[in-house]
VOLUM-276548 format. One record per residue (C-alpha): x, y, z. Coordinates in pm, whole numbers, plus 50000, padded with zeros to 5 digits. Layout:
XYZ;...
END
This chain:
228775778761079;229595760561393;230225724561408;228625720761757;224885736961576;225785713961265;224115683561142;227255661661059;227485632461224;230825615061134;231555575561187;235095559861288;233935527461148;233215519660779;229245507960723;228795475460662;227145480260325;229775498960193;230895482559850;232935511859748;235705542159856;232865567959766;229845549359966;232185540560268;233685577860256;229985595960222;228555573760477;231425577560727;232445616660632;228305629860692;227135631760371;224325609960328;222735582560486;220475553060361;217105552560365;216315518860172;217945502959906;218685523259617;217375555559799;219595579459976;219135614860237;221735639360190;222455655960479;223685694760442;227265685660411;226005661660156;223485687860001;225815714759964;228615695559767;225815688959538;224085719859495;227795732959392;227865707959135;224675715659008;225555751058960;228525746358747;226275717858552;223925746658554;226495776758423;228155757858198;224575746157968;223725782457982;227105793457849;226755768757588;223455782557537;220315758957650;217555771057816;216265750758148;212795739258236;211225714558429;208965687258349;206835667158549;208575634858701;205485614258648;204525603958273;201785585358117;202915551158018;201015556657708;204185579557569;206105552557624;204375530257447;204345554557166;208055547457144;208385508157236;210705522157513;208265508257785;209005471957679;213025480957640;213355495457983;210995465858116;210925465258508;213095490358531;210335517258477;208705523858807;204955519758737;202175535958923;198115536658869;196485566458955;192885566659095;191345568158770;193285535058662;195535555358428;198795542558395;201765563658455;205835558858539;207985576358755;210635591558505;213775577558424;214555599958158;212325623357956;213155619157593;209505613757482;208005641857757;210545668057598;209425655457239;205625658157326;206505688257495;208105708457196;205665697756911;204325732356938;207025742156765;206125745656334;209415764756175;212765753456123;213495790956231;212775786556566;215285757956612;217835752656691;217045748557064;218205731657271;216585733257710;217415712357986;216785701858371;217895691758697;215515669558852;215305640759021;214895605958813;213875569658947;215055535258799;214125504559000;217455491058971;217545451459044;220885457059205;221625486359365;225335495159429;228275513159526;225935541259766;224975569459510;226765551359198;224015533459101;220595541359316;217265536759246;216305576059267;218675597459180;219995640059085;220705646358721;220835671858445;219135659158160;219125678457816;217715675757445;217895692857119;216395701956835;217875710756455;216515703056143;218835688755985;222185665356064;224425690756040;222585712556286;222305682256514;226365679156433;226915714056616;224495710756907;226505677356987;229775694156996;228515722457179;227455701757484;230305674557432;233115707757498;230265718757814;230795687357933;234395692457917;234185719958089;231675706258366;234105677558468;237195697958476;235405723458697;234455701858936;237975681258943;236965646758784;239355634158524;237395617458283;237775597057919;235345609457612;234955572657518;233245556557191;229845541957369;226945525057225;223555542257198;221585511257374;218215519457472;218405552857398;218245547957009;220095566856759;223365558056581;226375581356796;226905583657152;230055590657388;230215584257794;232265603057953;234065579458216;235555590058559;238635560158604;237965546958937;238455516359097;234885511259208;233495520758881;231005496258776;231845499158369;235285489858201;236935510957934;239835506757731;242135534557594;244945533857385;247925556857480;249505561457186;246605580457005;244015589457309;241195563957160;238925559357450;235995533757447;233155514357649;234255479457627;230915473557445;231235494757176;234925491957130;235535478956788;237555446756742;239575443656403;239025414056169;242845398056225;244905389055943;244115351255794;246775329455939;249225317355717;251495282955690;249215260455877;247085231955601;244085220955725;244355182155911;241775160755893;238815164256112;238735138156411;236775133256717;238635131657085;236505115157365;236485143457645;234745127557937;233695153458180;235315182858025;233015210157968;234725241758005;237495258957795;239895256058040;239145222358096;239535213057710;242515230957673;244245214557939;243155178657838;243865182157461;246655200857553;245985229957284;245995270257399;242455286957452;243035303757117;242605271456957;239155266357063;235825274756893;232795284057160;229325277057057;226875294057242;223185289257160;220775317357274;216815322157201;215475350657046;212385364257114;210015361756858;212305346456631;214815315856560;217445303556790;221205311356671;224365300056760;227225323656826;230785310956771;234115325156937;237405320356998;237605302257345;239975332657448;237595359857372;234055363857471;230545371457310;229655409557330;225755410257385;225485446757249;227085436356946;224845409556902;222215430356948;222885451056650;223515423756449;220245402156558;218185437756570;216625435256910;217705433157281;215495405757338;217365375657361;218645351257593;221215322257651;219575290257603;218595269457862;220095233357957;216935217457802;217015238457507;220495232257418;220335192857421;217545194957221;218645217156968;222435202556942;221965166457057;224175167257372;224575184357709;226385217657828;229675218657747;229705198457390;227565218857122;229815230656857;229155240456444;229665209756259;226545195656171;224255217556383;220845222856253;218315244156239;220035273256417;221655303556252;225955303656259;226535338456335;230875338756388;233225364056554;235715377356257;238245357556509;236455328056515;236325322256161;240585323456135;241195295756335;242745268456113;242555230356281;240345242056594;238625225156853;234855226556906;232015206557093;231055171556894;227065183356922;228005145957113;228375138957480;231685139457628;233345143357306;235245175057067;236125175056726;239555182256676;241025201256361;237915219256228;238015246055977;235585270355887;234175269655589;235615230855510;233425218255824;230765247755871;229585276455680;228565309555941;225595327155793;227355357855864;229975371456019;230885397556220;232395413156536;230745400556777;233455400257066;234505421657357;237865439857305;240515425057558;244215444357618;245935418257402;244265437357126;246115462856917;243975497456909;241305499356614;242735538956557;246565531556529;247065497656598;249285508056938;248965493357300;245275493757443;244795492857874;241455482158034;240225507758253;237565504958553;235935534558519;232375552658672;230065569758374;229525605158483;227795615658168;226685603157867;225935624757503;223725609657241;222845615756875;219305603656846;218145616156512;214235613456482;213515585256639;210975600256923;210275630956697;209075606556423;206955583456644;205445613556876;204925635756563;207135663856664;208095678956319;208905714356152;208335731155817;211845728555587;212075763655325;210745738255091;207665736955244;207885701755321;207645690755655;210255666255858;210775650756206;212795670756451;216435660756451;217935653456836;219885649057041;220085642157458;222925645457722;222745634658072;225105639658366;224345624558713;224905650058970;225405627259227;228005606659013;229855634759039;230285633959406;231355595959393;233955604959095;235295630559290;235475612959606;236835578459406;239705598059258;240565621959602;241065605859899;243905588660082;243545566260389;242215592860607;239605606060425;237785625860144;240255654660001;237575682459867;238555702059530;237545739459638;235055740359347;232835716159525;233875714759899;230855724160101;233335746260330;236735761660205;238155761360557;237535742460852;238725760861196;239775735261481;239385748961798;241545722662011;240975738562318;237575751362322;237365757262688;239835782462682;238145816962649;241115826362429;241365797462245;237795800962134;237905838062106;240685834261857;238635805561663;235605831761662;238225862361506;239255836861232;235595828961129;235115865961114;238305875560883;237655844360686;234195853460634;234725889460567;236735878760290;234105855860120;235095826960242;232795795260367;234105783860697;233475759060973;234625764561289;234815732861482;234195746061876;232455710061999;233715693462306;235935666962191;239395656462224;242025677961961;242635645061791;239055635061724;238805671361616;242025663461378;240525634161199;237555647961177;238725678260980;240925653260783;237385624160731;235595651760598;238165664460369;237815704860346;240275719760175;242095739160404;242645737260759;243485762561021;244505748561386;244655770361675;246105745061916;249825747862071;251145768861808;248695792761915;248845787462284;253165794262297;253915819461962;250235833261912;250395816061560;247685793961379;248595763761186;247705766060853;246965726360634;246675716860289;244595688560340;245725674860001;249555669560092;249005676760451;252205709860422;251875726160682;252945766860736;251985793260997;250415826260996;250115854261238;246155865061229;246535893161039;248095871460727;245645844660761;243355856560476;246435854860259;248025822760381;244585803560350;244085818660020;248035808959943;246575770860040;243465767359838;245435782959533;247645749459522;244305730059621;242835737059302;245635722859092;245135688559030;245815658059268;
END
């Protein structure tokens, strides 16, 4: 291919939307361009990094034995309702009417079209099975970010199985958790199996698989003494030990005229964070308000909550709400005499001894309170969001919060859609029983961003080879000079006869325009025929990845690009 017939248009300055290395890079380097929010064109530069990932996504589920398909992208709400999931995924789902009136949604994900889809299926001996797709999927995201990170319409593989029993589910799990493996180390993303909650999807196991960046849009933590890896939502916070040596003082009120926040309490009682007690009212829907209690140092995991309340549905209470149900403004509810609400306390909260909580009174705190003495919880619980002060839940060692970008995601679902669409087989016994499932997703384009997020450097994207949309990119620095471009033309020719993609950059631009250019778009290897080339009759060879540079005579430039891309495929 020649640069000069080429649609890449590259840009010297960053877009001013860019909120990340990945959107700034695929903007500037020619791989996509924005169409409206959330919605993205890839150009062929774009396209054909992504069609490479596709394929390995695509290799590596038929290796591991699933069998693609493809489903319609536009659903009838009414499956959704069949599931509640229309009233989980709220706005989200992308809602259309068709000229008959009949509802339908743009899919997001096709757990109950896959379900519906395989209740043709009677026998336990025809499972398991397990098929997949690559199609395009629409969210309407309220906040759209980081280019292709988080779009409303977006590339990825989506896949489900099908066992009849838990340990059959057990072995279709690991089978696509080690494909996944496979996938991301193909395509040169380092990624973390971590510990993730199941959320809307429903069932009771999941795992993300999380590419560290610093653009990423979800936090991990991971411990590196054993390799525990997990979403800071689901990461599990041990109950600490009870504190010991400290008798409870008796319980006193402090006037604390405008001090509403923790760190303004702390500083004007002068006691540490640790030694407060949050109360935070929120409103359940359909149901009673409760009030959430802990430490002033940590803060209230909503997914937690979730599981412990049993729905999603529930908010933090507004201003009005919370004088009326504690007697005083923002900043001053607290446990001690609160009625009417449910106590629901972090395992943290509850091993204060002598804290400090809101008076349920305005401007004032009560000083030395102590659970159970002063309030009883209704239950308790972890209910907190892990934070790098704590020890790991696996071996107790040193944990470290990592910004991280989900790449994939694996899920045990059980039967909850096979139960509720009626998708069930025949056991030996005769007896019949709801398909057990599971579903993986990977988003294609994630894996662009990932890659780009973990290999660049200040000039530009550095391509692995497995997804590089060229494996060498020829710069002709001197195009007007018949040799010059003969000898660009001869290197396209060996390259190409020996199966490799090339570019051969012959526009009419200035050799250090050219230069950046090779280095913005980030091909693996370049060759320069420039001075070299001009004085010995030698072309520059480049590792784009450290830059080392060497020189080969044109006979030995098969093997000296071949020598490059070698070392490009270890990793950066």
């Amino acid at each position: 291919m020649r640069w000069s017939q080429y649609f890449l248009p590259t840009l010297r300055e960053d877009p001013k939307d860019a909120e990340s290395v990945s959107h700034r890079l695929m903007v500037r380097a020619g791989l996509i361009r924005r169409l409206g929010s959330g919605a993205y064109s890839y150009l062929p530069f774009g396209l054909a990094a992504l069609q490479k990932a596709a394929a390995i996504v695509r290799e590596e589920m038929n290796r591991a034995g699933a069998q693609e398909l493809l489903m319609p992208a536009l659903q009838p709400l009414e499956l959704w309702k069949a599931t509640g999931r229309d009233k989980v995924l709220g706005e989200v789902l992308l809602r259309v009417k068709d000229r008959t009136g009949k509802e339908q949604v743009l899919g997001p994900t096709h757990e109950e079209v896959v379900t519906d889809l395989v209740k043709e299926l009677q026998s336990h001996k025809q499972l398991p099975l397990t098929v997949y797709q690559i199609q395009t999927k629409f969210r309407d995201e309220p906040r759209p970010r980081g280019g292709v990170i988080r779009s409303k319409e977006f590339l990825m593989k989506d896949a489900y199985s099908f066992d009849a029993d838990a340990e059959g589910l057990a072995r279709s799990y690991q089978a696509m958790y080690d494909a996944y493996q496979r996938i991301f180390r193909r395509c040169g993303v380092q990624v973390l199996a971590c510990e993730a909650d199941p959320g809307a999807m429903g069932g009771d196991v999941s795992h993300e698989f999380m590419a560290p960046a610093p653009s990423g849009e979800d936090r991990v933590v991971r411990c590196g003494g054993c390799g525990y890896a997990a979403n800071l939502e689901a990461a599990k916070c041990p109950a600490p030990p009870a504190p010991a040596g400290e008798s409870p003082k008796p319980l006193e009120t402090a006037m604390t005229p405008g001090q509403h926040t923790v760190e303004q309490v702390s500083r004007f009682l002068k006691v540490p964070p640790a030694r407060l007690i949050k109360t935070l009212l929120y409103e359940v829907e359909g149901g009673d308000p409760v009030a959430v209690l802990v430490r002033g140092d940590h803060e209230v995991n909503e997914t937690k909550l979730a599981r412990v309340l049993g729905t999603p549905r529930f908010r933090l209470a507004a201003p009005a709400t919370i004088e009326r149900l504690s007697g005083a403004p923002v900043g001053f509810t607290g446990p001690v005499g609160l009625k009417g609400v449910r106590l629901l306390a972090d395992h943290a909260a509850v091993q204060v001894a002598n804290a400090v909580t809101g008076a349920n009174r305005a401007e004032a705190h009560h000083v030395n309170v102590n659970p159970d003495r002063d309030f009883q919880a209704s239950q308790t619980a972890d209910l907190r969001l892990i934070t790098p002060e704590d020890s790991c839940p696996s071996c107790r060692g040193r944990l470290e919060l990592v910004t991280a970008i989900e790449a994939g995601h694996v899920f045990k679902l059980g039967t909850k859609y096979s139960q509720a669409l009626g998708a069930t087989v025949q056991l030996p016994s005769g007896q019949s029983q709801p398909m057990v499932m599971g579903c993986y997703g990977i988003g294609i384009n994630r894996i662009l961003a990932a890659v780009i997020e973990q290999r660049h450097d200040k000039d530009g994207i550095i391509w692995p080879p497995a997804l590089a949309p060229f494996q060498v990119v020829i710069s002709v620095l001197e195009p007007g000079s018949p040799e010059a471009a003969r000898a660009g033309e001869e290197a396209q020719a060996a390259l190409s006869a020996a199966g490799l993609e090339t570019l051969l950059d012959d526009r009419e631009q200035s050799p250090g325009s050219k230069l950046k250019d090779a280095d913005l778009v980030g091909i693996p290897v370049q060759v320069v025929i420039g001075k070299v080339w001009k004085s010995e009759r030698q072309l520059e060879l480049v590792l784009r990845a450290t830059k080392e540079k060497s020189r080969a005579a044109p006979e030995a430039l098969v093997e000296g690009v071949h020598k490059l891309l070698d070392k490009a495929k270890l990793p950066q």
